[in-house]
N, C-alpha and C positions, 0 to 999 in steps of 0.2 A: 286812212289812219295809220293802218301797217309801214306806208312807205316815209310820213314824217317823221314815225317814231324812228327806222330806221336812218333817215336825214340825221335825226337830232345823235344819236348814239353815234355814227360815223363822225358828227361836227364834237363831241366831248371828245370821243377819240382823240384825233385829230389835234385838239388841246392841249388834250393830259400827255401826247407824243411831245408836242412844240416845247410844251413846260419841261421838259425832261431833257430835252435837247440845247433849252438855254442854258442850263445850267456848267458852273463848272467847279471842281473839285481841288481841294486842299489838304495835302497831306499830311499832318503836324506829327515830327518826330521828336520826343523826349532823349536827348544826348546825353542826359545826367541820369546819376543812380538816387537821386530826389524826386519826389512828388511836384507833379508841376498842374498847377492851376490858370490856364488860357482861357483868353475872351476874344474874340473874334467882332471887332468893331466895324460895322459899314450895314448895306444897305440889308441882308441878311443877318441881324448880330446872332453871336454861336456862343457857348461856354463850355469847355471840357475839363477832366481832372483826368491827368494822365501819370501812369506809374513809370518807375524806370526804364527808362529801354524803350518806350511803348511807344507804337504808332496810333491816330486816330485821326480818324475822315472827314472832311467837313465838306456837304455839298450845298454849294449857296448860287445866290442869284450873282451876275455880272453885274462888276461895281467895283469903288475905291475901297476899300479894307486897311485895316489894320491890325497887326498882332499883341496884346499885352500877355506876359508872363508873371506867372508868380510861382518861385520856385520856393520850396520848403527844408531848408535844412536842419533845422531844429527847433524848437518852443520858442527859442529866444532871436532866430537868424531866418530871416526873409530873404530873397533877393528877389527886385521889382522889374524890369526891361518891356521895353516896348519897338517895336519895329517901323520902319518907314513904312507908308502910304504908299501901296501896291496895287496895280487893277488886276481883275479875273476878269476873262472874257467865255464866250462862249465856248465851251469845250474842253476849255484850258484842266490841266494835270500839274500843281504848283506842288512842290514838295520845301517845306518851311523845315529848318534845324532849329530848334528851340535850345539853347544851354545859355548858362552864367557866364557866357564873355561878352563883353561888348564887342560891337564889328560895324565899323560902316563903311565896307566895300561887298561888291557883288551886289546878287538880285536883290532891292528894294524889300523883300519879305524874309531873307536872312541877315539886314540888316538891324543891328540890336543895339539900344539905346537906355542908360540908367533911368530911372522915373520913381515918384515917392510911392508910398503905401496910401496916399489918396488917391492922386493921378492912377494909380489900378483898379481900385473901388469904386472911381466915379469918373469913368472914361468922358471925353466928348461924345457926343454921337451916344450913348451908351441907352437903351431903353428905361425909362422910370420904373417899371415894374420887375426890368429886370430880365434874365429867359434862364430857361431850363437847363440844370449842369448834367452834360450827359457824359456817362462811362461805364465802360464793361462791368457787367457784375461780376462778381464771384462765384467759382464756382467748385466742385467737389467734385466729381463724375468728370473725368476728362476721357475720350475717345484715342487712342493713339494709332495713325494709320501707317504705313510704309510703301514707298512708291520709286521707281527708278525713271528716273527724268530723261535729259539730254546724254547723249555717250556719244563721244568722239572713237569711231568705227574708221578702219582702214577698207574695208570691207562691209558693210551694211548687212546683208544677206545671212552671210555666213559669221559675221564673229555677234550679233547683238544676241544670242540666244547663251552664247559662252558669256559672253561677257555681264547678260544679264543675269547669271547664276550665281557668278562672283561678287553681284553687288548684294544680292538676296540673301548670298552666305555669309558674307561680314555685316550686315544689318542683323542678321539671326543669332551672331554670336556674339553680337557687342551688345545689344538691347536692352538683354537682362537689367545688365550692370552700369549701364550709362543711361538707362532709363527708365524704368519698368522699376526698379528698385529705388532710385532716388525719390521719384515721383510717391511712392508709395509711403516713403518714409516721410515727404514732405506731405502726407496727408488727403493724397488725390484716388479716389477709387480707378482705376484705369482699365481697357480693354483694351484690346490690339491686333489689327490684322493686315493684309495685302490689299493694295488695291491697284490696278492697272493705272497707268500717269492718265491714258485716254476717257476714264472712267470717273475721272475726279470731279465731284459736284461742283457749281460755280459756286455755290453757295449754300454754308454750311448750316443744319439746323441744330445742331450739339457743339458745346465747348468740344476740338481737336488742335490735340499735336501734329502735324503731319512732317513727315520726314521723309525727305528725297534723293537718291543717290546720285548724282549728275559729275559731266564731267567735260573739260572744255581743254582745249587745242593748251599745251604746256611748250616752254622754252626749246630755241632750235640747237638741235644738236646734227652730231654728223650725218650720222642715221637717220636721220629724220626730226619732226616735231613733238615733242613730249609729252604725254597726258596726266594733265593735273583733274584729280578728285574732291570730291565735296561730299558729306552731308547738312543738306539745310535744313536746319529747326524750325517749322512757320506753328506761330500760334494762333487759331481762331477763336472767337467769341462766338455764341449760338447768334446768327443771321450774319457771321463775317461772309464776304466775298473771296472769293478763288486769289483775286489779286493785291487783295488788301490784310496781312495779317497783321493782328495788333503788336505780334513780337515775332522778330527774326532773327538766328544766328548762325552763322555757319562756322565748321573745322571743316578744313581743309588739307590736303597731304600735293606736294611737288616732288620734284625729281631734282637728284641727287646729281651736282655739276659731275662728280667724276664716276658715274654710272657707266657699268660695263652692259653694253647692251647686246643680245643675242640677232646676231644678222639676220636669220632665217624668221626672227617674229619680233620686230623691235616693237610695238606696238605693244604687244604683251609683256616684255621687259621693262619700258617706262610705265606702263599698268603696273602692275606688281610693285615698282619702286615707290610710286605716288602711294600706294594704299598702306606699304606698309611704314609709311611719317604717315600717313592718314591715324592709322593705328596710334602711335606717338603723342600726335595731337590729340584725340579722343581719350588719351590718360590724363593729359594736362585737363580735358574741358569739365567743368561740372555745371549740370545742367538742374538750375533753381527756379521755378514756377510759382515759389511758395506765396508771392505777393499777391497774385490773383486766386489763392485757395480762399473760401467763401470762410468769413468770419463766423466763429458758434455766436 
């Protein structure tokens, strides 16, 4: 008895793996600052309402598909679009741009085509009863974490311990005021603290900000290669994944063409230059969450 029941549990297993493995995943990014209402037509049908800027995931069976839009710009102003006839196969990672242009070149799912306010309502393919419109709730309580990512090191060893103290310190004294306070005023309870990049959950159980300092290989100069900075803004929703946040944005800081760089540590002189446009940009950015704060 012991060993079918173990059969039978190894053969769900086994199942519930295969089922997981066929599938494959759809990225739908909102490119407008409108409310965009997507249906997801084919052997899997989906429905999502997405806010500005917003990403959202779709994981479905392999199959033909189709994308319809419906963007909202005011009481009185629709726009309807519909996209070519696209396959997902197993595995597949399709990233769809959703906006109000028409386009019929490139991938088959970024292809966008005018259609009426029937033809949206009542797709081909479309299920009678209908399916479930899914989107992030809202929320009040946001968590806000800080993390130092990728760093472009001449040295490994000896410069990630400097150089990670310089990104903890400008994170510490821009936070307040670029985030902690807007967020506050736009109405979000918030907490805040360190977490090591290695330590980051894949998957989050609370509404989080997380915000990461990174930095990647910048323009060649004589000296050498330049180091260009970031802070990246990723938004989670309570059960978002590590790699999927529903909103992303980065400021950025480069190096200055006629930068005087110090021989003996150019490394640290295009560092310094990058962060302090980094600085620059982080005066220009304002950072507004306020669409996802949970309605009273």
């Amino acid at each position: 008895m012991l060993k079918m029941i173990a059969t039978l549990l190894l053969t769900l297993l086994a199942a519930t793996v295969q089922g997981q493995t066929k599938q494959g995943i759809i990225k739908l990014k909102n490119e407008t600052p409108l409310q965009l209402t997507a249906k997801l037509v084919g052997p899997m049908a989906k429905a999502a309402r997405l806010r500005q800027s917003e990403t959202h995931t779709f994981h479905v069976q392999p199959g033909e598909y189709r994308l319809l839009y419906e963007f909202h710009a005011s009481a009185d102003t629709e726009h309807f679009l519909m996209t070519d006839s696209f396959s997902v196969a197993e595995n597949d990672v399709l990233t769809a741009l959703a906006n109000t242009s028409t386009n019929d070149m490139g991938a088959a799912f970024n292809r966008r085509y005018r259609i009426s306010a029937l033809d949206f309502a009542i797709p081909r393919g479309w299920p009678a009863g209908g399916v479930p419109l899914e989107e992030y709730a809202g929320f009040t309580a946001l968590k806000v974490l800080a993390t130092v990512g990728e760093l472009d090191l001449e040295d490994d060893s000896d410069e990630r311990p400097y150089v990670t103290g310089l990104a903890k310190a400008l994170i510490n004294r821009r936070l307040p005021l670029d985030v902690l306070t807007p967020l506050r005023k736009q109405g979000f309870k918030t907490t805040f603290a360190w977490i090591a990049n290695q330590k980051l959950p894949q998957q989050f159980s609370e509404p989080t900000l997380l915000i990461t300092y990174e930095e990647t290989t910048g323009r060649q100069f004589n000296m050498g290669n330049g180091v260009d900075v970031a802070l990246r803004f990723s938004l989670y929703g309570a059960g978002s994944i590590l790699s999927d946040p529903i909103w992303e944005e980065a400021v950025g800081g480069t190096n200055d063409r006629e930068l005087r760089v110090n021989i003996l540590n150019a490394n640290a002189s295009f560092r310094a230059n990058s962060m302090a446009d980094l600085r620059i940009n982080l005066d220009l950015f304002s950072l507004d969450l306020s669409q996802w704060k949970s309605k009273p």
